[in-house]
LODREN-381188 format. One record per residue (C-alpha): residue number from 1; residue in one letter; y negated, z, x. Coordinates in Angstrom, 1 decimal. Each point is the difference from the previous one (the first is absolute). Layout:
BEGIN
     i   aa       py       pz       px
   NUM    A        Y        Z        X
...
***
This chain:
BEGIN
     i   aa       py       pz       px
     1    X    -93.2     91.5     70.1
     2    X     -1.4      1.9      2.8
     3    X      0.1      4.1      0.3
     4    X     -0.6      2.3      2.1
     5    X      1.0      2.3      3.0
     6    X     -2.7      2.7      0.8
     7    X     -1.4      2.6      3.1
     8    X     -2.3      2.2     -1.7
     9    X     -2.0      2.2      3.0
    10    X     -2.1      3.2     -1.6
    11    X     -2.9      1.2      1.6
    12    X     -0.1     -2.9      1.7
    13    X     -1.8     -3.2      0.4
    14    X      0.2     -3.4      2.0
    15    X     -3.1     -0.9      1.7
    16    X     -2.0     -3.1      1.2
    17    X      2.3     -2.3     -2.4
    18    X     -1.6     -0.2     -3.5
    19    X     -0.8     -3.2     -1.2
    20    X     -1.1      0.9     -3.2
    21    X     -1.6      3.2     -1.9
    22    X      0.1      1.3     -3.7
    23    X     -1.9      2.6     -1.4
    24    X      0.6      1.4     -2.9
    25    X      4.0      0.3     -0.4
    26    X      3.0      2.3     -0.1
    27    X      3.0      0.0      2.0
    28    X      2.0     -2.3     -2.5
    29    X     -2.7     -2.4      0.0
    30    X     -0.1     -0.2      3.4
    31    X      4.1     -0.4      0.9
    32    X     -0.6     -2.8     -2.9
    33    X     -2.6     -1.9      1.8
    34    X      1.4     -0.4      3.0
    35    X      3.1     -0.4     -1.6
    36    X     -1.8     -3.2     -1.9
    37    X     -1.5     -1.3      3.4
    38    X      2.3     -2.2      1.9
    39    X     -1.8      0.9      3.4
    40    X      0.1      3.6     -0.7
    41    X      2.5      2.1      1.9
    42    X     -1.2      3.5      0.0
    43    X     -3.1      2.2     -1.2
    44    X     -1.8      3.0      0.2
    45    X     -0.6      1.5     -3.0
    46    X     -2.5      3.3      0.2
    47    X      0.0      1.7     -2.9
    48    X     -3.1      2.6      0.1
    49    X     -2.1     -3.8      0.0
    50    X      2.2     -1.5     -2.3
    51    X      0.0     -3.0      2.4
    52    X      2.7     -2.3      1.6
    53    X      0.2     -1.9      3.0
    54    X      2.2     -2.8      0.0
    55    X      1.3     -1.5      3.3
    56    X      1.4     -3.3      1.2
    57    X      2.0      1.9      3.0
    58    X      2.6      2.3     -0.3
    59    X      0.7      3.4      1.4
    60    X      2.6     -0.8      1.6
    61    X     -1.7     -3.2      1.4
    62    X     -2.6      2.0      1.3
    63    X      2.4      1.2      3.3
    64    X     -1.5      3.0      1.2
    65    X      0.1      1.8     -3.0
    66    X     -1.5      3.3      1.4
    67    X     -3.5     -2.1      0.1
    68    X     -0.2     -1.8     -3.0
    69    X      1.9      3.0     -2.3
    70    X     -1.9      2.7      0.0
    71    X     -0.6      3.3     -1.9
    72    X     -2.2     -0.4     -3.3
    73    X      0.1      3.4     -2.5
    74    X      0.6     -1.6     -3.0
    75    X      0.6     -3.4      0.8
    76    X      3.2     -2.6      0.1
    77    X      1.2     -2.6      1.8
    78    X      2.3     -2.3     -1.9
    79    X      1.9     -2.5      1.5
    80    X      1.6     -2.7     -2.7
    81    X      3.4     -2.0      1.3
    82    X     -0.2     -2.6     -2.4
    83    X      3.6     -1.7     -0.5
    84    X      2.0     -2.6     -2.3
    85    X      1.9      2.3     -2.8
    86    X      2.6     -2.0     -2.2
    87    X     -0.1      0.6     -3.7
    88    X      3.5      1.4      0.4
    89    X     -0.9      2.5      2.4
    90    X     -2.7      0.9     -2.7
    91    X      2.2      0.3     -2.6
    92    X      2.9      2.0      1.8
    93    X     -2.6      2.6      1.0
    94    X     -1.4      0.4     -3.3
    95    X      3.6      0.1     -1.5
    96    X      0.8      2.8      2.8
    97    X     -3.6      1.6     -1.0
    98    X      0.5      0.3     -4.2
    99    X      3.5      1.6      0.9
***
């Protein structure tokens, strides 16, 4: 089962890496999509268009982050760290949640 590690950048946004463009969607949807795509590992999501950016590069792949993070009011840049969770990890933080 795989879960997730995240870097969540606000008013920001990583440039000249989308791969692939959805109109139409909310923040949730977004994280979900990219989330869904195997090659996805980050996005933009800009919520006054409603529209995310999905991108095959991270932001921490990117290297000089000062170019390819910049300032966007009312955007973010998401960066997903997809990784291998065990079902007993799963259930011992759900166990340590209810309590």
């Amino acid at each position: 089962m795989e879960g997730f590690r995240n870097v969540v950048f606000l008013n920001k946004e990583l440039v000249g890496t989308e791969v692939k463009k959805i109109q139409n969607v909310d923040w949730l949807s977004c994280l979900q999509l990219c989330a869904a795509d195997p090659s996805c590992k980050a996005y933009n999501f800009k919520k006054l268009l409603s529209l995310c950016e999905l991108s095959s590069v991270s932001i921490s792949e990117c290297g000089a982050r000062e170019k390819s993070l910049v300032h966007r009011e009312n955007s973010i840049a998401h960066q997903l760290y997809k990784r291998e969770v065990s079902k007993t990890t799963l259930a011992s933080l759900f166990t340590s949640f209810k309590k």
